[in-house]
N, C-alpha and C positions, 0 to 999 in steps of 0.2 A: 365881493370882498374889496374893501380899500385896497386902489393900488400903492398907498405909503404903508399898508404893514403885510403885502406882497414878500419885499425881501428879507423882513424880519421872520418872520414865521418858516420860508424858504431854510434861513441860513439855520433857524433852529430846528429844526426837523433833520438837516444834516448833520447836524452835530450830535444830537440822541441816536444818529444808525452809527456814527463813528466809535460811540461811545459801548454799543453793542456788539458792534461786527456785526450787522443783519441788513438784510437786502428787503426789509416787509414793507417800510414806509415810500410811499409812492411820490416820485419830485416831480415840479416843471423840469422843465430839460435842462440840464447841464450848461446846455447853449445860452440860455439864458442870464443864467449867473452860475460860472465858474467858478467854482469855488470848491475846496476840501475844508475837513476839520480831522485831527490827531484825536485817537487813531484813527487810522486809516478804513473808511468805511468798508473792509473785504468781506463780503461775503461767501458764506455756507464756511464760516470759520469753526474749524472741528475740535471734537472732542479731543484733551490731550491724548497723547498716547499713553504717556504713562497711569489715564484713569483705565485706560481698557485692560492693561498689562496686568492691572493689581497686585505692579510691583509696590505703589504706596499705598498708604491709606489715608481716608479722608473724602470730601464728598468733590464729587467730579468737575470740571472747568474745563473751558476753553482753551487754546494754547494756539498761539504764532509769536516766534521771537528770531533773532539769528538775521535779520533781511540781505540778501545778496539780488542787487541792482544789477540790472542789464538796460541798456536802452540804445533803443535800435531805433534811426531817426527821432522821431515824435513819441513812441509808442516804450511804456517804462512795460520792463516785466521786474518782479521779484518773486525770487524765491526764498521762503522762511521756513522755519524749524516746523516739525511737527504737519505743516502742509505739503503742498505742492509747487504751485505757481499760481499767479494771477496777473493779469495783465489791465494799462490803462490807454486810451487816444490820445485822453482830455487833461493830459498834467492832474494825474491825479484825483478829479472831482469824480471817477465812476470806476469802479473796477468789475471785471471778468475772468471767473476763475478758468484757466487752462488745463484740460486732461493731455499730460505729458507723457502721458504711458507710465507712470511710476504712482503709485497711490503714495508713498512718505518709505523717503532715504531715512532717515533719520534727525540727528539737530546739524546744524549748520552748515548747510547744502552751498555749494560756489557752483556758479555758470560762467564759460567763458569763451568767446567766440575763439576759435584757433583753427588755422589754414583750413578756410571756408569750412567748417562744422562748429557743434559746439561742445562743451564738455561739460559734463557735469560729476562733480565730486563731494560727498559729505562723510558723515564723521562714521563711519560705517567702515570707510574705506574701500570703496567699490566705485570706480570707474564708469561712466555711462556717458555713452556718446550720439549725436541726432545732427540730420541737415539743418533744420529750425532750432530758433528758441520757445517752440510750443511742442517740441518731439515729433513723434514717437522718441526717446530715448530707448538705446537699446545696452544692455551692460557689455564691460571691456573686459571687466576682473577687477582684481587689487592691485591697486601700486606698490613696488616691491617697496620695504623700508631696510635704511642702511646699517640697523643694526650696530649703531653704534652709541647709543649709550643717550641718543635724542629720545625725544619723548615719543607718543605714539602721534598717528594723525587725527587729532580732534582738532574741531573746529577749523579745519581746511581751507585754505585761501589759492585759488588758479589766477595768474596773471602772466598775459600772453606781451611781452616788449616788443617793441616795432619791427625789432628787426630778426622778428620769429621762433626765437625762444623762448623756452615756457618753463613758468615757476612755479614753487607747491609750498605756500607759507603755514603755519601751525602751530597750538599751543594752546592749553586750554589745563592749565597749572597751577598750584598755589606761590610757586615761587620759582619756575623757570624759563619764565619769557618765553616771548616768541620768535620761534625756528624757521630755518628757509632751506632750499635747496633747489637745483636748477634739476627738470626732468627730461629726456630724451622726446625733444620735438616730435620727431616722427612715429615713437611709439612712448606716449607718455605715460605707460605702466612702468618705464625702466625710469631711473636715475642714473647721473652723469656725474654726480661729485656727493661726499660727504653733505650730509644737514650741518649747519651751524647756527649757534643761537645771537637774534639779532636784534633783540632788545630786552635786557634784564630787567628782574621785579627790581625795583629801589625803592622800598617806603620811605629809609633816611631821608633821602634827598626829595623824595617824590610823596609825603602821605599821607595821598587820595589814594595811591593803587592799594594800600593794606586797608582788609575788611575792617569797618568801626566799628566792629564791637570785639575783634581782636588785637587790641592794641598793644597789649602785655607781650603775649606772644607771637607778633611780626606775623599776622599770616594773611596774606591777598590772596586774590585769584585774579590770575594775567591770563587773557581768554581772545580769541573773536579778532587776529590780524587780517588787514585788511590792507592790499597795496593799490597807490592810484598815482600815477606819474606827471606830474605838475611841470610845465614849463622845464623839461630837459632834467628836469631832477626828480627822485622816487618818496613817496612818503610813503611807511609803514604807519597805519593807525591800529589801536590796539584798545581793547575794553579793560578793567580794572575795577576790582574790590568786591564784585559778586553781583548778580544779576536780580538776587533778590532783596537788594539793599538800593536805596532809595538817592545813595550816594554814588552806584552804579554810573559810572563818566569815561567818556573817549580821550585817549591821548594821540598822540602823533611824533614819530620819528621820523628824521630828512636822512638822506645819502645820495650819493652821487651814482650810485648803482646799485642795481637788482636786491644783490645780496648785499650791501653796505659797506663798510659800515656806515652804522646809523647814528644820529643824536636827536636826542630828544628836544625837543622845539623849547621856548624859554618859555611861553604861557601854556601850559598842561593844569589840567585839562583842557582840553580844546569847546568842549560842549559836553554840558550838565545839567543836568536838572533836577530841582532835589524838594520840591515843593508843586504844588498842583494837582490835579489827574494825573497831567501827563508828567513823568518824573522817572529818577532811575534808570534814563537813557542813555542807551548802548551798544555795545556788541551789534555792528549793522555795518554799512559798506558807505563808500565815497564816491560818486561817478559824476563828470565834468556838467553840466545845467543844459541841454538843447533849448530851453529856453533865455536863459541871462548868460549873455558871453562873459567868460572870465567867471563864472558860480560856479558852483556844485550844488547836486542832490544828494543829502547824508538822511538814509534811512537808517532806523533803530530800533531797540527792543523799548516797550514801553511798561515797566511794574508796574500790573494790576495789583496783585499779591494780596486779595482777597478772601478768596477761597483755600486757596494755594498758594507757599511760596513762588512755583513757578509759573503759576497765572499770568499770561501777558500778552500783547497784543503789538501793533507794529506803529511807528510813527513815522514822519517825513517833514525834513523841512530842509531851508537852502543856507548854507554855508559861502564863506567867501573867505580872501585872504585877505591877510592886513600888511601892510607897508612894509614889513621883512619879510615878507611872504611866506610867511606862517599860517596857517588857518587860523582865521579870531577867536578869539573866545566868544561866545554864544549859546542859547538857551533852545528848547523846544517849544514849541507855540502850542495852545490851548484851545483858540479861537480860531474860525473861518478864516483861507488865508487864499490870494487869489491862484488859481492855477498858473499862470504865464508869471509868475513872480515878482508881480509888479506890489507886491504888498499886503498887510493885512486888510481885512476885509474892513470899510467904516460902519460903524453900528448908527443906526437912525434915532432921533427922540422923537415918541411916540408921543401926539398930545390927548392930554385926556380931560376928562368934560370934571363939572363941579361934583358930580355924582363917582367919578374915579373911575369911568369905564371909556375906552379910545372914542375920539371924538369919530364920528362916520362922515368921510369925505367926497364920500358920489353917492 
């Protein structure tokens, strides 16, 4: 084979398993050309739950959405809805699915390392704790709730602050923001203070967070908080307008602490995409870049919405901050993009003879 359409063929054969979720198609090594494409090539991506349930109807599909980031030196793990875990070495360009002792919590699973173990919590409300980020997980129970008038715990957010306190964010609502609350360090099934709400639905002011096709009647879906602590200060990100709308886009609120209060940054949405494959990106996690000092890796939910409303698959790409130090506005990529972050992939021209078929060059 020509070695000048080597990495053409390479990059697109990655991009048809990404497009899949299937592990069939066989690559040169990774090492070679490092490279991903959105979504995220995971395989043995399972059947939803809800086709097994035949709580709906309609004909069966896929399902990963929800992504919660962990990354331990080099090595990213996440955990998404509907799955389990998987893990990558290579930024990305190969993943490995993890048997973590749990076949599927439910949707919106958080992992989070805390005084040497780790935790994991999803919208189930059950507790599970392991020495590793690959398990065995073993369960704790349920987290008491305070009973006060807060919503339930879906869509569950665990965020351990430096100096060993631990938080339990939530909300998964048509119109009441997202919730926080601080949990007893040493036994994190208990609570230590009331929940309070720490960032309101605002379509007035805000709206992208109300569904589009509910415009008359004011009704969003505020979903999917996520906290990541930036240079001494706390950002709650949060998803907005429904997961199976195309208009599905991340926001972000600042505070000066845990529980806030918060304000919402002046360019909301932060990252959207509402055209493409890849589109409808959301509800997913923020963790600092171990590749580009000063990045982030913001993984997402990506609408297929095919078969099924909630058909969908996972994406990844890198964020950064702008000059207020807000996270910029920005888009999802489509195309091969390097692993080490150093950019999108360049696509080659392929020359072709007078008969319209590639010129053969050895």
């Amino acid at each position: 084979m020509s070695e000048f359409l080597k990495p053409i063929l390479w990059r697109t054969a990655r991009a048809l398993t990404a497009l899949v979720g299937a592990s069939s198609i066989t690559f040169e090594s990774a090492a070679d050309v490092a490279t991903y494409c959105n979504p995220l090539p995971l395989p043995d991506v399972p059947i939803s739950r809800n086709c097994k349930c035949g709580s709906w109807t309609g004909e069966c599909f896929r399902e990963l959405a929800d992504p919660s980031l962990l990354v331990e030196g080099r090595t990213i793990y996440v955990y998404p809805s509907n799955g389990m875990a998987w893990k990558s070495t290579d930024g990305a360009a190969t993943w490995t699915k993890v048997d973590i002792g749990i076949e599927d919590v439910g949707y919106a699973p958080t992992v989070v390392r805390h005084r040497n173990r780790y935790l994991l919590l999803a919208g189930e409300n059950n507790l599970y704790a392991s020495d590793s980020p690959e398990g065995p997980f073993r369960s704790l129970g349920a987290i008491e709730h305070p009973n006060d008038g807060s919503p339930d715990y879906f869509d569950p957010m665990l965020f351990a602050d430096d100096d060993g306190r631990l938080y339990l964010y939530f909300g998964c609502t048509a119109d009441r923001g997202i919730w926080g609350l601080e949990l007893d360090a040493a036994n994190p099934r208990r609570i230590v203070q009331p929940a309070r709400q720490l960032v309101k639905y605002d379509s007035k002011t805000w709206p992208w967070e109300r569904q589009p096709t509910q415009v008359k009647d004011d009704i969003g879906w505020m979903e999917g908080g996520w906290m990541v602590k930036v240079n001494g200060r706390y950002c709650l990100t949060y998803a907005s307008s429904g997961t199976q709308y195309e208009t599905y886009a991340t926001g972000a609120a600042w505070g000066t602490s845990p529980l806030g209060p918060f304000v919402k940054q002046r360019k909301n949405p932060f990252f959207r995409t509402v055209s493409g494959f890849v589109r409808g990106t959301s509800h997913g996690s923020v963790v600092p870049d171990p590749w580009v000092p000063g990045g982030f890796l913001k993984a997402y939910t990506v609408a297929i919405c095919r078969a099924h409303r909630f058909e969908r698959l996972i994406g990844l790409d890198r964020v950064r901050l702008d000059a207020n130090g807000d996270f910029a506005v920005s888009c999802a990529t489509d195309a091969p993009q390097f692993a080490d972050g150093s950019g999108a992939v360049p696509w080659y021209a392929v020359p072709f003879s007078s008969e319209g078929r590639p010129e053969a060059t050895d």
